[in-house]
C-alpha positions in Angstrom: 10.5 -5.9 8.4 12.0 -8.3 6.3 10.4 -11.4 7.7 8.5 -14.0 5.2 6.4 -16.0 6.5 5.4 -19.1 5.1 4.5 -18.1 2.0 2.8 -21.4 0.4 1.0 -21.8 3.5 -0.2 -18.3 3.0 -1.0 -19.5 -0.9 -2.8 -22.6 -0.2 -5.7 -20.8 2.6 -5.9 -17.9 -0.1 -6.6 -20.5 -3.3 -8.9 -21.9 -0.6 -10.7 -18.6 -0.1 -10.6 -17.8 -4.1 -12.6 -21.0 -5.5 -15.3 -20.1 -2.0 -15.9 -16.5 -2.3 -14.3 -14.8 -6.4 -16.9 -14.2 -8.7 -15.9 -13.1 -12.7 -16.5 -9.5 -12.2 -14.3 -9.9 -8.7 -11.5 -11.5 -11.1 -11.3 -8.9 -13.8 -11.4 -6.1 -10.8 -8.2 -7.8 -10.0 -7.0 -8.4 -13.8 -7.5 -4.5 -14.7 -6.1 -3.2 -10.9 -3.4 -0.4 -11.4 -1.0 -2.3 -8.4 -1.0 -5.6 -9.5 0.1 -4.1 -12.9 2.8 -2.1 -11.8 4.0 -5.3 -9.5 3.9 -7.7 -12.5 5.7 -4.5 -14.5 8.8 -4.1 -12.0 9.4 -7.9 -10.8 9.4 -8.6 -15.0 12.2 -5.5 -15.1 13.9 -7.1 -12.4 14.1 -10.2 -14.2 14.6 -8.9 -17.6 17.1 -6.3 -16.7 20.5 -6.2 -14.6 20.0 -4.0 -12.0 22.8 -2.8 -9.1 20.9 -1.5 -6.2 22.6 1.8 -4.9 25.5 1.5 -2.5 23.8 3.3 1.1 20.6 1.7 0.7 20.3 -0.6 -2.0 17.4 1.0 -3.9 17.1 1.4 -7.6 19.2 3.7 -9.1 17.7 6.5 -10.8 18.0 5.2 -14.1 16.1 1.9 -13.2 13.4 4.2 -11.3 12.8 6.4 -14.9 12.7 3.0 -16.6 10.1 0.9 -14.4 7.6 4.1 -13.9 7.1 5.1 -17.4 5.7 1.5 -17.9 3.3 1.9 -14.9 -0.4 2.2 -15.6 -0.5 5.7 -14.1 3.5 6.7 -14.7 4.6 9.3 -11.9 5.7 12.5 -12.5 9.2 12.4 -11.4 10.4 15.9 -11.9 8.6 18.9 -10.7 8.9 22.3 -12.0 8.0 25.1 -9.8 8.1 28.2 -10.7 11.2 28.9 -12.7 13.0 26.5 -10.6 12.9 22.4 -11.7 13.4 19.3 -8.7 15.2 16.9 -10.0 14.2 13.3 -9.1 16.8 12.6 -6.0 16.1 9.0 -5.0 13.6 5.9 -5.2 12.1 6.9 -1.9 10.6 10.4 -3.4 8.4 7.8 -5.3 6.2 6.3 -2.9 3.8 4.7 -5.5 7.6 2.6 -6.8 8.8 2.1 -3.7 5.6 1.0 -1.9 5.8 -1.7 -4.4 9.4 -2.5 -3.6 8.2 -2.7 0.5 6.2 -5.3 -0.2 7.9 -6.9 -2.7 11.1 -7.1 -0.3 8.7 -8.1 2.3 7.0 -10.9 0.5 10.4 -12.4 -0.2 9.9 -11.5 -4.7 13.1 -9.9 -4.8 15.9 -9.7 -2.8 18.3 -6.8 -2.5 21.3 -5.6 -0.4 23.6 -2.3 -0.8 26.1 -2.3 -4.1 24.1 -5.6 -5.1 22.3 -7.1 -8.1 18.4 -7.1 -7.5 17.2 -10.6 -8.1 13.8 -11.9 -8.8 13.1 -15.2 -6.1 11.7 -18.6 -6.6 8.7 -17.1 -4.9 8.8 -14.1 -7.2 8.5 -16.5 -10.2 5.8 -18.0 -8.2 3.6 -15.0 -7.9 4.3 -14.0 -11.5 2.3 -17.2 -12.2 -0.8 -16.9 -9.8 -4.7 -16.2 -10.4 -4.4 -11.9 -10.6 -7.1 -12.6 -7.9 -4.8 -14.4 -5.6 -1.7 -11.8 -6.4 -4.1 -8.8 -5.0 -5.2 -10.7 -1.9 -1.4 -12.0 -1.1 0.0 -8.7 -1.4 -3.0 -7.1 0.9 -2.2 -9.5 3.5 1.4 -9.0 3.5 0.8 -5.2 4.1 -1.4 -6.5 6.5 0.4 -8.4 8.4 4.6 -7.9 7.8 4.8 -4.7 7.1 5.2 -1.5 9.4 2.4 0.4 8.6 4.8 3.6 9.5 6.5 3.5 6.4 3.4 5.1 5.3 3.7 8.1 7.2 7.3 7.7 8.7 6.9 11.1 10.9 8.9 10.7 14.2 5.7 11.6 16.4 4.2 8.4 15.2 7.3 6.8 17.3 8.1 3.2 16.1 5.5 1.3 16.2 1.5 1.6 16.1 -0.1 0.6 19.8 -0.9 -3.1 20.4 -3.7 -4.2 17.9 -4.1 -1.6 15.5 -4.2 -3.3 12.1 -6.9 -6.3 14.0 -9.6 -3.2 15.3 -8.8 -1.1 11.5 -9.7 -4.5 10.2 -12.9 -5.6 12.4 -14.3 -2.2 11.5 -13.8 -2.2 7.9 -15.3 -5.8 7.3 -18.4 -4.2 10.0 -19.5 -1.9 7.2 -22.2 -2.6 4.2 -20.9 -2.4 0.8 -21.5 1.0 -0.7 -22.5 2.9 2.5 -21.0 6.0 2.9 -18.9 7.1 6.1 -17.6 10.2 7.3 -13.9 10.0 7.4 -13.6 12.6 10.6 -16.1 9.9 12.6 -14.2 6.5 11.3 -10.7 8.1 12.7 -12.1 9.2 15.8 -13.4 6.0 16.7 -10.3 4.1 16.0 -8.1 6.5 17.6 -9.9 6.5 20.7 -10.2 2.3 20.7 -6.8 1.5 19.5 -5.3 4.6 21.7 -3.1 6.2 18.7 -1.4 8.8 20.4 1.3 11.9 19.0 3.9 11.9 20.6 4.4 15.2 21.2 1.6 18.0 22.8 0.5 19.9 19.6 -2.9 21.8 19.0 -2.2 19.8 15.7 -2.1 16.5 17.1 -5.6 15.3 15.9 -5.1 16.6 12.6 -1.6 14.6 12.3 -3.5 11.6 13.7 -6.5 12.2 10.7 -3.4 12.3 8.4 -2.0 9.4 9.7 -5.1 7.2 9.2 -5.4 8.6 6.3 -1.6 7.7 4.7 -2.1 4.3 6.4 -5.1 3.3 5.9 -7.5 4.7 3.4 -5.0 5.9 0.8 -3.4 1.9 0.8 -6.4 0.5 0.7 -8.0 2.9 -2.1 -5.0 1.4 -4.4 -6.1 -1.6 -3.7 -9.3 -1.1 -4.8 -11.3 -1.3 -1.7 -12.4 1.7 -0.7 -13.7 4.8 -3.3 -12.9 8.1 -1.8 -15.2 11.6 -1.7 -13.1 15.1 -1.5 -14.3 18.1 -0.9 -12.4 21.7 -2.1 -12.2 23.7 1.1 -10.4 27.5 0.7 -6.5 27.8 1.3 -4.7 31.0 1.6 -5.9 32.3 -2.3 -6.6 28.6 -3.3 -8.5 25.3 -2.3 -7.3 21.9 -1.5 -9.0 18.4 -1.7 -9.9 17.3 1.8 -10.8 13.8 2.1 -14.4 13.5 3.8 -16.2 10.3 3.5 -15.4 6.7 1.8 -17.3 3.6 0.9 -16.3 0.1 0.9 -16.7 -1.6 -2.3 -17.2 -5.0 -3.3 -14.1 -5.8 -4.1 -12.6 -4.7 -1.0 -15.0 -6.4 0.9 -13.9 -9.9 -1.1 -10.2 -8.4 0.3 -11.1 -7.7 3.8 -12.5 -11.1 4.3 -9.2 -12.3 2.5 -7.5 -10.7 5.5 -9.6 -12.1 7.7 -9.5 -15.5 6.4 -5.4 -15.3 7.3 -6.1 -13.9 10.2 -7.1 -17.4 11.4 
């Protein structure tokens, strides 16, 4: 999970693919996104601050994790009270919009970090500090693309450890197949990529399709919704005395079409 790449390969195809395909409304899409903000906010608290990361794991300590999410766009809320009883924030991993950002930061080679050691901004991290806010959105979709484990996303052990062979490429070819805008049913986009790609649970559960739908959804529509390339539509459906949101359709928009063919472009 930690490998790099070659980064300023990676740079030069997407500065390439910037000057051929952004247009100004494309740019300031990028300029206002919520997850290039946060990225620029914690790699500029890694620099600015001295920072230990925590002895088992190496994450930010608790402390740091306050700090960098109450300058987030959307800050996180970090304690939960329920009922009489409050949850205390226990670790950097009960954060996933935080600690997303430190995946792919780690992955990207922008920080490193080891157990009982100072976080440290890299050359490359200084690097992407300085690019187009265009070019920093498309280098951090391709990394998740590309380096990362999508399971991190939804680390349940009957996932197993790996996706099956091709996964990302056929998520990909379908999501640059569809028109800008066009609305599609969630239930119908999962099915068809579970039955092409052969995503399987590992164990025999009546619940099996439904941890599959979830699964597609963690990995794929949720990411890609903060990166601003899908729009979501929910629908309140009853549970127990309440309702919850269910996710039923999404649209690609045009900045995530821009994205997709980003991904493409690295994908040779």
């Amino acid at each position: 999970m930690m490998r790099r790449g070659n980064v300023g390969s990676a740079r030069a195809r997407l500065a390439r693919w910037i000057e051929e395909y952004c247009h100004p409304d494309m740019i300031q899409r990028a300029v206002e996104l919520p997850l290039r903000r946060d990225m620029v906010t914690l790699l500029q608290y890694v620099r600015e601050n001295k920072i230990v990361g925590t002895q088992s794991t190496g994450n930010l300590p608790l402390k740091a994790v306050r700090a960098v999410t109450q300058q987030f766009v959307n800050p996180p809320e970090l304690d939960q009270k329920i009922g009489d009883r409050v949850y205390r924030l226990r670790s950097e991993t009960d954060v996933w919009s935080l600690y997303f950002l430190h995946i792919l930061a780690e992955v990207a080679g922008l920080v490193v970090t080891a157990p009982g050691q100072p976080w440290r901004v890299t050359a490359y991290g200084e690097s992407f500090l300085s690019m187009d806010p265009l070019l920093q959105v498309s280098f951090l979709l391709i990394v998740w693309w590309y380096q990362v484990n999508w399971l991190v996303a939804y680390p349940f052990e009957g996932m197993g450890e790996s996706l099956p062979k091709g996964f990302q490429q056929a998520v990909l070819a379908r999501l640059r197949g569809l028109p800008v805008g066009e609305r599609i049913e969630f239930e119908e986009f999962a099915n068809g990529l579970i039955r092409e790609t052969g995503l399987k649970w590992g164990a025999q559960v009546d619940s099996a399709q439904m941890l599959l739908h979830g699964s597609i959804q963690q990995m794929v529509i949720h990411i890609l919704a903060n990166f601003g390339a899908l729009e979501r539509e929910y629908q309140e459906v009853p549970l127990g005395r309440g309702t919850i949101s269910r996710l039923v359709a999404f649209a690609v928009t045009p900045f995530g079409k821009a994205l997709l063919e980003a991904v493409g472009v690295m994908a040779g």
